[in-house]
C-alpha positions as CSV (number, residue, x, y, z in Angstrom):
1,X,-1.1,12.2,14.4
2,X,-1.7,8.5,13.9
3,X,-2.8,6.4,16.9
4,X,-4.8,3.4,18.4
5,X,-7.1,3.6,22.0
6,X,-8.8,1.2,23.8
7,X,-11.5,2.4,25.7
8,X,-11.0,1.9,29.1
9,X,-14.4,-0.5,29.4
10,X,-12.5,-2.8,26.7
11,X,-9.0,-2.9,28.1
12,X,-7.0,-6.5,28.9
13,X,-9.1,-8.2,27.0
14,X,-6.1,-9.3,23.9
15,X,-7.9,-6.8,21.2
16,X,-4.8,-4.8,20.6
17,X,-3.0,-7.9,20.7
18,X,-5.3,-9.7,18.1
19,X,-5.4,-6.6,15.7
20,X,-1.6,-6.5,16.0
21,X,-1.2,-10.6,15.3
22,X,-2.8,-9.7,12.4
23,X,-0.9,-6.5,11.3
24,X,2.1,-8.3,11.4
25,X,1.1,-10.9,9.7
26,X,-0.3,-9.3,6.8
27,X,3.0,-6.9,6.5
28,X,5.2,-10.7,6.6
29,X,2.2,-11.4,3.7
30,X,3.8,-8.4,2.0
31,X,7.7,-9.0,2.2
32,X,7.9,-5.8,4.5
33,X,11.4,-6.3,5.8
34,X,11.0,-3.6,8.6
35,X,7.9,-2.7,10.8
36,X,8.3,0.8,12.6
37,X,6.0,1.8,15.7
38,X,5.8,4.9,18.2
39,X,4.7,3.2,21.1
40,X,3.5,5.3,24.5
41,X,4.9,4.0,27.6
42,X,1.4,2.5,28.8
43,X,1.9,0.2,24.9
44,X,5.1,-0.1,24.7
45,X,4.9,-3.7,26.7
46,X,2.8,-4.9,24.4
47,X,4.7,-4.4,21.5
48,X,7.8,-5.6,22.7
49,X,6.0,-9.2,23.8
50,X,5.4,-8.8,20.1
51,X,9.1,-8.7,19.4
52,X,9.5,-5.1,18.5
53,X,13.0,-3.7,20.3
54,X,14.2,-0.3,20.9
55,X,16.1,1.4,17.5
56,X,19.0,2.9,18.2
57,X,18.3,6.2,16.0
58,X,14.7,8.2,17.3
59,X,12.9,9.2,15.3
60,X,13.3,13.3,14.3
61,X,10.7,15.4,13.3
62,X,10.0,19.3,12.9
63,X,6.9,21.5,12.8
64,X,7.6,24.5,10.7
């Protein structure tokens, strides 16, 4: 499992935000022509003030 926390202490205060800005900017840096993210529902506004929209295919997985 991959993910980011905040701690609650440091919440609202534009980190996830800033290490986003910069995510993105280095993948544009890169030529990546697609960006995928598994956002919770506590992220997920975030990410789409980020301009990320719902896919139309979810994402499958299996655990053997």
């Amino acid at each position: 499992m991959i993910g980011v926390v905040t701690d609650p202490a440091y919440r609202r205060r534009g980190h996830s935000r800033a290490i986003m800005r910069a995510l993105l900017d280095w993948f544009r840096e890169q030529g990546a022509s697609r960006v995928d993210l598994y956002a919770s529902d506590d992220g997920a506004p975030l990410y789409r003030a980020l301009g990320f929209v719902d896919h139309p295919d979810p994402a499958l997985y299996r655990r053997p």
